[in-house]
N, C-alpha and C positions, 0 to 999 in steps of 0.2 A: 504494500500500500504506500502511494506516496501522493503528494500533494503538487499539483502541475502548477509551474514559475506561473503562468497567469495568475491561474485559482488565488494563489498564494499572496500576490501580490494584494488582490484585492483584499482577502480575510485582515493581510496585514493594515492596509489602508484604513479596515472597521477598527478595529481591535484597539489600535495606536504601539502595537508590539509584533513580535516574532509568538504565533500559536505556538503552543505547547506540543510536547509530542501526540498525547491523547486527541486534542484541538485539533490537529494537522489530520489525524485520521481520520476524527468524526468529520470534518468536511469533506475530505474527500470522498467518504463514504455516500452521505446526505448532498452531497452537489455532485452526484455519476447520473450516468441518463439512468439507470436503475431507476432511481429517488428524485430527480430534478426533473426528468424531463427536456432534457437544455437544448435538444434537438428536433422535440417532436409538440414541446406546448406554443412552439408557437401555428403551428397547425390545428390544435388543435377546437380551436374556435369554429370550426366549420361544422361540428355535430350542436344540435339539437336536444338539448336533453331538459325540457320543461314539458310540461303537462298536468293537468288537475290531475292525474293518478299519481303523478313523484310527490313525494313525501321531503325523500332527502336524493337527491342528484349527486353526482360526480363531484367528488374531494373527501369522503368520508372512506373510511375504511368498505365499506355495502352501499348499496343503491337501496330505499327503501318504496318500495310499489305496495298503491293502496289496490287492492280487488273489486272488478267493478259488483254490484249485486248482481244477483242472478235475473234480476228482469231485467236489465241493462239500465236500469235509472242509476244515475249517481255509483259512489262507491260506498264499500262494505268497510266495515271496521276491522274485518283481516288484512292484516300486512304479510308482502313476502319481502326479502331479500335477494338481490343478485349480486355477487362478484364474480369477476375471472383474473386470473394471476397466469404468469409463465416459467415455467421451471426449466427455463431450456438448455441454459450452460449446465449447470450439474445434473442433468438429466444425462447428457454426453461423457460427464467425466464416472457419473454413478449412476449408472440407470435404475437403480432399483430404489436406493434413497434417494436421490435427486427428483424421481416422482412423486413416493411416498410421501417425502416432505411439501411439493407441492401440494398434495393433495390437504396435510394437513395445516398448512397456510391461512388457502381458502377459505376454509373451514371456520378458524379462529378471527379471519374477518368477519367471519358472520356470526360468532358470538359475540363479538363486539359490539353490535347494533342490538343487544339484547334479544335475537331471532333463537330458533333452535334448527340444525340444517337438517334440512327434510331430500334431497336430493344433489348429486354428484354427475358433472357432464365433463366428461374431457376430448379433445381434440387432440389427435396425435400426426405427427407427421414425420417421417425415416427414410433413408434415402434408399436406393433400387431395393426390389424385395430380393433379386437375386443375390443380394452379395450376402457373404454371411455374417459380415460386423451389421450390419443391419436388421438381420434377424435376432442379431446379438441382442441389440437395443431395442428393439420391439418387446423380447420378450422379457429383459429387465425393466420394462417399462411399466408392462402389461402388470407383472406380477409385484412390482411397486405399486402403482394403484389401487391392487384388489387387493391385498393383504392391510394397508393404511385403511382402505374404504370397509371393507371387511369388518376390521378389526373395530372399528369404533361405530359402526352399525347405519350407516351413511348410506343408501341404496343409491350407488350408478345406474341412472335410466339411459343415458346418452350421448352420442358425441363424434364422430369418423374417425379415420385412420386414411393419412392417404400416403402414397409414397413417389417417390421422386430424386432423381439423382441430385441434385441440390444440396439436399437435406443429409448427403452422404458425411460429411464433415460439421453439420451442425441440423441435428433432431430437435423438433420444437415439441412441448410436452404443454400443453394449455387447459388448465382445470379450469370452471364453474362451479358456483354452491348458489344453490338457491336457498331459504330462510325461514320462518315463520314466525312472525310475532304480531302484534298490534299497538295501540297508540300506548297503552299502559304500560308495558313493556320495553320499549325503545329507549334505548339510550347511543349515544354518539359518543365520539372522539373526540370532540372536543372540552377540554377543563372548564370547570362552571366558578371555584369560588376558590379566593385564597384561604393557606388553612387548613384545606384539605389535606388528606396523606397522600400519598402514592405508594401505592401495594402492588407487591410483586409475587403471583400464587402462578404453583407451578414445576417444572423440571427444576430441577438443580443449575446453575448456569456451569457450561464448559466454557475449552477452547476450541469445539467445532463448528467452523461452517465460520471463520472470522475472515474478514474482508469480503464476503457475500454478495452484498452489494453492489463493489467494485469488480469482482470479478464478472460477475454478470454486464458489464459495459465493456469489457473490451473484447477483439478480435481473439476464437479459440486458437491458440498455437497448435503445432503439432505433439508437443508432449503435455496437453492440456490433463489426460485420461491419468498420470504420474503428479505432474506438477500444481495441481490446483485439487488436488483431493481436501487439503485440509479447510479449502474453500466449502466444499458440501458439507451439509447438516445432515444429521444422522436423526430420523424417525422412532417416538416409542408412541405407538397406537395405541396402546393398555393404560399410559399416562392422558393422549388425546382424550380417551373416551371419557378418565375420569373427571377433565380439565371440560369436558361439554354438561357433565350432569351437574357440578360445581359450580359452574358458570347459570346452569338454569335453578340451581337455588336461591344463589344470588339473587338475583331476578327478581325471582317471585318472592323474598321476601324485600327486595327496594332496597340492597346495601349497597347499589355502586353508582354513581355519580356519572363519572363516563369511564370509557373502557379505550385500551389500543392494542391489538395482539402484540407482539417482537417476532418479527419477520426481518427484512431487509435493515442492515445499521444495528439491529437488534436492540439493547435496552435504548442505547443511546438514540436510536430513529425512534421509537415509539414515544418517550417518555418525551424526548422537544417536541416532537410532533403535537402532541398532545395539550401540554402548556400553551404553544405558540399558536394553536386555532383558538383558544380561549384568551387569546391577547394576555396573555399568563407568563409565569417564569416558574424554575420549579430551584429546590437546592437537594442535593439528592448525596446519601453517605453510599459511593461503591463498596463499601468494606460491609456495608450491611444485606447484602444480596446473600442470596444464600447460592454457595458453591459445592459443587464434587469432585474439581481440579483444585490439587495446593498450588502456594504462593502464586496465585493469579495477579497480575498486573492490572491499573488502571484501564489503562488500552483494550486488555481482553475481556475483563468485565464489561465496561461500555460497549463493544464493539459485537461481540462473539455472537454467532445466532443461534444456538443451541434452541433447540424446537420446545413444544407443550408447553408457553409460557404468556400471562396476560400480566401487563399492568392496569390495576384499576384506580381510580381517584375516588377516597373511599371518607365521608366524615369520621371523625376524631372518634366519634361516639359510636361508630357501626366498625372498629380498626378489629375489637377482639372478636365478634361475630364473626367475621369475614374467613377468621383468623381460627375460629371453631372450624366453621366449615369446610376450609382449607385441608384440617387436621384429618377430616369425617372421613373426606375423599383421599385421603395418604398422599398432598399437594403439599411441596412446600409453599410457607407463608414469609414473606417479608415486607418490615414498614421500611421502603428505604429513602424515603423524604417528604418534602410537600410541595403543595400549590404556592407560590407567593405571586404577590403584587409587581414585584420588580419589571417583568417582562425579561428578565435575564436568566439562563440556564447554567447551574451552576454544578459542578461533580468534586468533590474532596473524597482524597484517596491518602489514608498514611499522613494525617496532620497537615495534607498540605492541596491548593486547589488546583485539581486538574483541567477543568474544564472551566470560564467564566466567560460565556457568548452571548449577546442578545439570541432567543429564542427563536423570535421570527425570523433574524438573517442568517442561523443556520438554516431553514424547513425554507425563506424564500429568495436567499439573497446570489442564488447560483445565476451570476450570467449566463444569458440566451444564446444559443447558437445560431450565427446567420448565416447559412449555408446554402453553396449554388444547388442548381438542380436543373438536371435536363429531361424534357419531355420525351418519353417514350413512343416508338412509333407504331403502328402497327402494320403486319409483315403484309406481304403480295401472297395472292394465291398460287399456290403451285402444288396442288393435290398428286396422292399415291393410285393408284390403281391395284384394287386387292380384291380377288375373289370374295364372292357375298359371304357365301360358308364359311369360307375362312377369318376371315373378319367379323363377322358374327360371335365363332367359335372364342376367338382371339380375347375380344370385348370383352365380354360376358364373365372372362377367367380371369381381367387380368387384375391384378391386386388389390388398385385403388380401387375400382369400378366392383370386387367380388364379395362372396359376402365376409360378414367382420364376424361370425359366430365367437371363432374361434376366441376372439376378442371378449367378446361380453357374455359370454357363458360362463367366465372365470370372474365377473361382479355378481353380487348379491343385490336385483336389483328389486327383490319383494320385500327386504328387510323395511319395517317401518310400516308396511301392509298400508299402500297410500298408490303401489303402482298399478294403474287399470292396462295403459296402453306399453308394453314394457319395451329395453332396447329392440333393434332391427328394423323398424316401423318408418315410416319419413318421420312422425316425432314420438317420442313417451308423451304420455298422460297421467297426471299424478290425481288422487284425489281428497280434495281439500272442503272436511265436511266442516269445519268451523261455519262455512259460509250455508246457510240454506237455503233451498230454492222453497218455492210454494208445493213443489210436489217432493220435496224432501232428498232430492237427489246430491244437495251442493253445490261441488263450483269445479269443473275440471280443469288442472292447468298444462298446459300443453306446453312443452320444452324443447327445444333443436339450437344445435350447435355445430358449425364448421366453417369450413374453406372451401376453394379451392386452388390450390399452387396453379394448374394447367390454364386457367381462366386468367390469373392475376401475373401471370410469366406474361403471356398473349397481351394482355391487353389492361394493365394494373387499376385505371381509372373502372373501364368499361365489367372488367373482371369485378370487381368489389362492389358495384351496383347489380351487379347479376349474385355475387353471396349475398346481400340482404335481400332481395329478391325471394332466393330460392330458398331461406331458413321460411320466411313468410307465409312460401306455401308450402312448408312442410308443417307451420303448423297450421295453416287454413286444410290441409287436406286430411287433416281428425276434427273439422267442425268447429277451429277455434278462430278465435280475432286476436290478433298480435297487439301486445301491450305495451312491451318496452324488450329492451337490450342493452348488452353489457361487450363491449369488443377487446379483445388482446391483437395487438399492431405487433407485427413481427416484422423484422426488416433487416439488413445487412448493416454492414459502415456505410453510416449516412455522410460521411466524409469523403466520399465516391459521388461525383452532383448524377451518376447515371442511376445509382443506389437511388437516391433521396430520393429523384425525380418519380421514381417507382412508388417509394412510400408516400409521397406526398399524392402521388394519382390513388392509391387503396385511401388513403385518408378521405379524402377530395367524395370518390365515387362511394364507399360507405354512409359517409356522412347524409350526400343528395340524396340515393334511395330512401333511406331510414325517412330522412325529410317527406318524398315522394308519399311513402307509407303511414308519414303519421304515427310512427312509432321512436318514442324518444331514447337516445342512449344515453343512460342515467353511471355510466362508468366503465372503465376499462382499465387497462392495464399497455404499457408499451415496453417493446424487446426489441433494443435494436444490436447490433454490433452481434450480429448473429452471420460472421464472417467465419473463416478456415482456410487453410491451404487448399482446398476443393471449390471455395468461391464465394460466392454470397448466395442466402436463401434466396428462393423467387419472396416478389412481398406477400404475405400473408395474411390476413385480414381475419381471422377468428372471430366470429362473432355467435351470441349464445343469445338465444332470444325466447319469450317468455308469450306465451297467450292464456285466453282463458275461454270459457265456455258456461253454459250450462251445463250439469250434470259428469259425467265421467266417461260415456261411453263411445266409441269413434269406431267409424266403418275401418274394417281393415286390409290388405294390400290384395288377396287373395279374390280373384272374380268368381261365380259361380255360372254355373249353364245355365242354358239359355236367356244368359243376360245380354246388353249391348252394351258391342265396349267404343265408349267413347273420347278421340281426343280432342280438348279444352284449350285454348291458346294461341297465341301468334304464330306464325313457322317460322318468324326468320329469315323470311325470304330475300335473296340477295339476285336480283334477275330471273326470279323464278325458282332456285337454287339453294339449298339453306347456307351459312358457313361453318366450316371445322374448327374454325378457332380456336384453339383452347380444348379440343377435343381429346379423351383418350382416345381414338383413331390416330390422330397424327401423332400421338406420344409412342402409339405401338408400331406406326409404320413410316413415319415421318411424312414430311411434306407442312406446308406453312396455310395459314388462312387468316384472313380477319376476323375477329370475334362476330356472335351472333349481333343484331338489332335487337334491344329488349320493347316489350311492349311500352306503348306512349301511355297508359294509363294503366299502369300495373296497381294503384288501389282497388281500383274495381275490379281488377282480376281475381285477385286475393279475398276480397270480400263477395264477389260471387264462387268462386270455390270452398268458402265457409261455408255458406248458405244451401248449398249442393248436399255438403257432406253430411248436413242434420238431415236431410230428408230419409223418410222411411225406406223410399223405392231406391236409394243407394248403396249397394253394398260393397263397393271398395272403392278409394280415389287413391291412388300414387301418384306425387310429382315426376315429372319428367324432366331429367337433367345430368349426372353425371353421368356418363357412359350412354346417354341420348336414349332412345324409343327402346333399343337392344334392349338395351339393361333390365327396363321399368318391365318390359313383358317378361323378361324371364322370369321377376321378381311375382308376377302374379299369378303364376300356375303354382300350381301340385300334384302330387299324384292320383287325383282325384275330379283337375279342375284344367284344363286346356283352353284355349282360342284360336279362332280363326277369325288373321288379320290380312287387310287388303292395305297393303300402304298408299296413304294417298296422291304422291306425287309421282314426278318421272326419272329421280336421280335418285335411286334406292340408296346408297353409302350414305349420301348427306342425310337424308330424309330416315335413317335407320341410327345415325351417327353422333350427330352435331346436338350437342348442349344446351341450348336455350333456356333459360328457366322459365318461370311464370306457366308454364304447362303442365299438364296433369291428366291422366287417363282416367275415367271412370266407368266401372258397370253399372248398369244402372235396369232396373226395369219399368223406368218413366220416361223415353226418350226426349219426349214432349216437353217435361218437365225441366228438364236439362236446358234444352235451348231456349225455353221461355228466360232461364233469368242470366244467360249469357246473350241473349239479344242486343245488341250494339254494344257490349262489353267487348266483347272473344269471338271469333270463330269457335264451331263448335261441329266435330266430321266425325261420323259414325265410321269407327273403322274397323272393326270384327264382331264377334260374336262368341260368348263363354260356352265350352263344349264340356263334356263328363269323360272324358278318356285321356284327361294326363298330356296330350301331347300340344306343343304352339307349333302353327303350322301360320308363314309370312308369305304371302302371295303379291310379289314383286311386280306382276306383268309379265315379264319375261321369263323369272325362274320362283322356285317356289324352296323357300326354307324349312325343313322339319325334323323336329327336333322334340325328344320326350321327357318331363320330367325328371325322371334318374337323373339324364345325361347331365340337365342341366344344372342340377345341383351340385353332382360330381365334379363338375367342370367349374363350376362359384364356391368351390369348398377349397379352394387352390394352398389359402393361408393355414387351414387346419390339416390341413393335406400333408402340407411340406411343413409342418412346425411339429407336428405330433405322431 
């Protein structure tokens, strides 16, 4: 860790002195893009995140969202939470703690807002599935998540897995938690009164996981997987779990004031952080933290991120309560300072002051970075020529585009007995009876989460308007209306202007759709310096988005016979012709295209495929989008349930291939009913029909594709295939 001759320069300029050793680290720590943001806040003006639903918006630890009622009047007195965080450097160097611990991160953001977390979505992204360090990190990844998620009884509904040569030298590992609390219950991060204490309940502090937050800003070297081990924190889920029941007795019996987990900077980020959103100072004894490493240092106490730990801001008169129940749940308890008036942040260590900072100019005084940025182009067409079968075949298997069983068979996704619509679906559905409807059903909340690298490589502005788009209708295609969203920004060295210019386009085009949509992003999280000797990530755009509904129950992906199957949505057309853009077609066989045309009024698209979805006479809607028309049919047979599809156009590749979001296939046995309320929304083309004999059979015009159940499965089981 060291402090860069600008930085320094200015700290010296506040100060009137040379920082201290402690002081030099805590800012380096607290002014890294990690914690500052120094590269990306100033973009970040461009999202939207107001709405009569937000409670509490972006800068808190959680987003808080009010639930609308079940008649759609007004909203309900149940609150959820949303955060997403990214664990991507130490996901690379430790894949199985470096997830783990994201996972439980997240999590302790969402105790922090006095929530309890009712649901777990990750997004994952590894580079080629063929290499084997990749499968390496997949499956230390996989099994960091599900033993942390596991363990502390957290149900993963959902989330992707894509893969990509990119991502060979730097895996992005992207949780979500969503939350549950109400108005009674909420408490925030920011300090209320001098006077207070500040309690530290929780793990022991070590010396793992110290310079965290630093590490996470720069470029992964090549011996990043040896040399920044002591960078990752190490997970205990059995302390997590006790640190969540703890944390909800708190609560409910009203002993905490505000709260901040210790994540990134650890004591020393949570504990300024926290003084300095209450215009507050705090004076705080390091020698009174409670330890499991001897003769720790100033530096490492402040700094270390050692996991399962909250500081709360706790009145004088509720210190020994807090302090019982600390005891109850086997947590350690420590008082290790207070709230003052000063506005200044102070740490003594060994009779003498280590730390003496104004509050706010650590958490806001990090100079901004002004950084070039060049606009990305998009490519010419110069399409592959590939057998329909075989291309079909290809699709259908190939990693990012197959299915993820393998993946979320290994979460616990019933734990909590809240999931109706579970992973593998376009979204999960949770269900949340606090809310009641007139008929007693509830409030269903519909969840989706992802990317896609192939879309935001292609085309970074136009890409990231087509991922909010397409989470949109994944949850419009279970019956639900999209509420709000939470994005993780993932990016290269933004000190590259062909870099920025990338991120700045996923910033840019997230931002406009979500606007387009009407649904507001209440927080997120940014990851840049997600560089290696392999190159830079494509940009990333993760985004986790939240609906709601009546009731809990949603048509699901599978058609039955003699239904009609119908596709919903624009095509895309480019002369007639759709484009590849961004397609896994040209990731599997190369060749360049422009990204698709998204619809010019994708609200109305989204809100009429909600409207679709509750109807009785529909029994299944899947979005139509990664891995194009291919995919989404294979996805709706069984062996039990078949189609016969006529493709509607005259260039079968494109029209079998190409991406587009905002589309969605539907069976339905009310045709009529269908195109009455896509009437001047959508195009709406009847294009098969559900059969009882297992096999999809694609009727080209000129040749005909068929193809049976088994195979198809056989051939989408690629990842459980070759891992197991």
């Amino acid at each position: 860790m060291s402090l860069s001759d600008s930085d320094r320069e200015v700290v010296v300029d506040e100060l009137g002195r040379e920082p201290t050793p402690a002081e030099a680290a805590l800012f380096e720590n607290l002014w890294s893009e990690h914690c500052a943001y120094r590269s990306s806040r100033p973009l970040l003006g461009a999202f939207e995140s107001e709405g009569e639903q937000v409670i509490i918006g972006p800068g808190d630890d959680a987003a808080v969202i009010a639930l609308p009622e079940p008649s759609g009047e007004g909203n309900s007195e149940t609150y959820i939470t949303m955060g997403i965080e990214s664990h991507n450097h130490p996901s690379y160097v430790d894949p199985f703690d470096g997830a783990a611990t994201g996972v439980g991160g997240i999590v302790r953001d969402t105790l922090s807002m006095g929530a309890y977390p009712i649901a777990l979505l990750d997004s994952l992204y590894f580079g080629d599935f063929e290499r084997e360090h990749s499968r390496y990190l997949l499956e230390g990844v996989v099994e960091g998540i599900s033993h942390y998620g596991n363990c502390i009884g957290v149900p993963t509904v959902g989330g992707s897995v894509d893969f990509h040569e990119r991502y060979e030298g730097n895996p992005l590992v992207n949780v979500a938690c969503v939350g549950l609390t109400n108005e009674d219950r909420m408490i925030t991060a920011i300090a209320q009164k001098p006077g207070n204490k500040l309690v530290l309940v929780g793990n022991a502090t070590g010396r793992d996981g110290l310079g965290g937050a630093s590490f996470a800003s720069e470029d992964l070297s090549e011996d990043a997987e040896t040399e920044d081990r002591p960078a990752v924190q190490v997970g205990d889920p059995y302390s997590e779990k006790l640190l969540i029941e703890a944390n909800e007795q708190l609560i409910e019996e009203e002993l905490i004031e505000s709260a901040r987990d210790l994540g990134a900077a650890g004591l020393g980020g949570a504990s300024s952080e926290l003084v300095a959103k209450g215009g507050l100072g705090a004076d705080i004894d390091l020698e009174a933290v409670h330890q499991r490493e001897p003769n720790m240092n100033a530096l490492e106490i402040l700094l270390a991120e050692s996991q399962e730990r909250m500081c709360y801001e706790v009145t004088p008169g509720n210190v020994d309560r807090v302090a019982e129940i600390a005891d109850r749940f086997d947590l350690g308890c420590s008082v290790i300072g207070e709230v003052t008036d000063t506005g200044w942040y102070v740490c003594r260590f060994d009779g003498e002051v280590a730390v003496d900072a104004p509050a706010e100019f650590l958490g806001e005084g990090a100079p901004m970075n002004d950084l070039d940025h060049v606009e990305p182009e998009q490519p010419e067409t110069d399409l592959p020529d590939v057998p329909l079968d075989e291309a079909f075949e290809t699709i259908i298997g190939a990693p990012s585009t197959a299915s993820k069983r393998w993946v979320y068979r290994q979460y616990d996704h019933e734990v909590g007995v809240r999931t109706s619509v579970p992973p593998g679906d376009d979204a999960a559905v949770l269900a949340i009876r606090e809310t009641e409807g007139e008929d007693g059903a509830g409030t269903g909340l519909a969840l989706s989460s992802g990317a896609a690298p192939n879309w935001t490589e292609t085309a970074p502005y136009d890409g990231a308007r087509a991922v909010a788009l397409e989470n949109a209708t994944n949850i419009a295609a279970k019956g639900a209306t999209p509420l709000a969203a939470v994005d993780c920004l993932n990016g290269g060295n933004p000190e590259k202007p062909d870099v920025y210019g990338g991120f700045k386009g996923i910033v840019d085009g997230l931002a406009d759709m979500c606007a387009e949509l009407s649904v507001p992003v209440v927080g997120g999280n940014v990851s840049l310096y997600n560089d290696s000797p392999t190159g830079p990530i494509p940009p990333t755009p993760t985004l986790a988005m939240a609906g709601t509904k009546a009731g809990y129950d949603a048509p699901g992906l599978a058609a039955t016979a003699d239904t009609d199957l119908v596709l919903v949505g624009d095509r895309g057309l480019d002369e007639g012709t759709p484009r590849l853009g961004g397609s896994e077609y040209l990731a599997r066989f190369g060749g360049t295209d422009s990204f698709p045309e998204l619809p010019e009024n994708p609200a109305d698209v989204v809100e009429a495929l909600s409207q679709i979805a509750q109807f009785d006479s529909t029994v299944a809607v899947h979005d139509v989008s990664h891995g194009g028309l291919a995919v989404s049919l294979a996805e709706m047979i069984d062996e039990d349930v078949g189609l016969d599809v006529s493709l509607p156009g005259d260039a079968p590749a494109a029209e079998l291939f190409h991406e587009q979001p905002g589309r969605a296939l539907v069976a339905t046995t009310d045709l009529d009913a269908v195109e009455a309320v896509f009437n001047g929304v959508a195009p709406v083309e009847r294009v098969g029909t559900g059969t009882d004999d297992g096999t999809l059979r694609i009727d080209t015009g000129e040749e005909t594709i068929r193809v049976d159940a088994m195979t198809v499965a056989e051939r989408r089981d690629v990842i459980e295939r070759e891992l197991d």
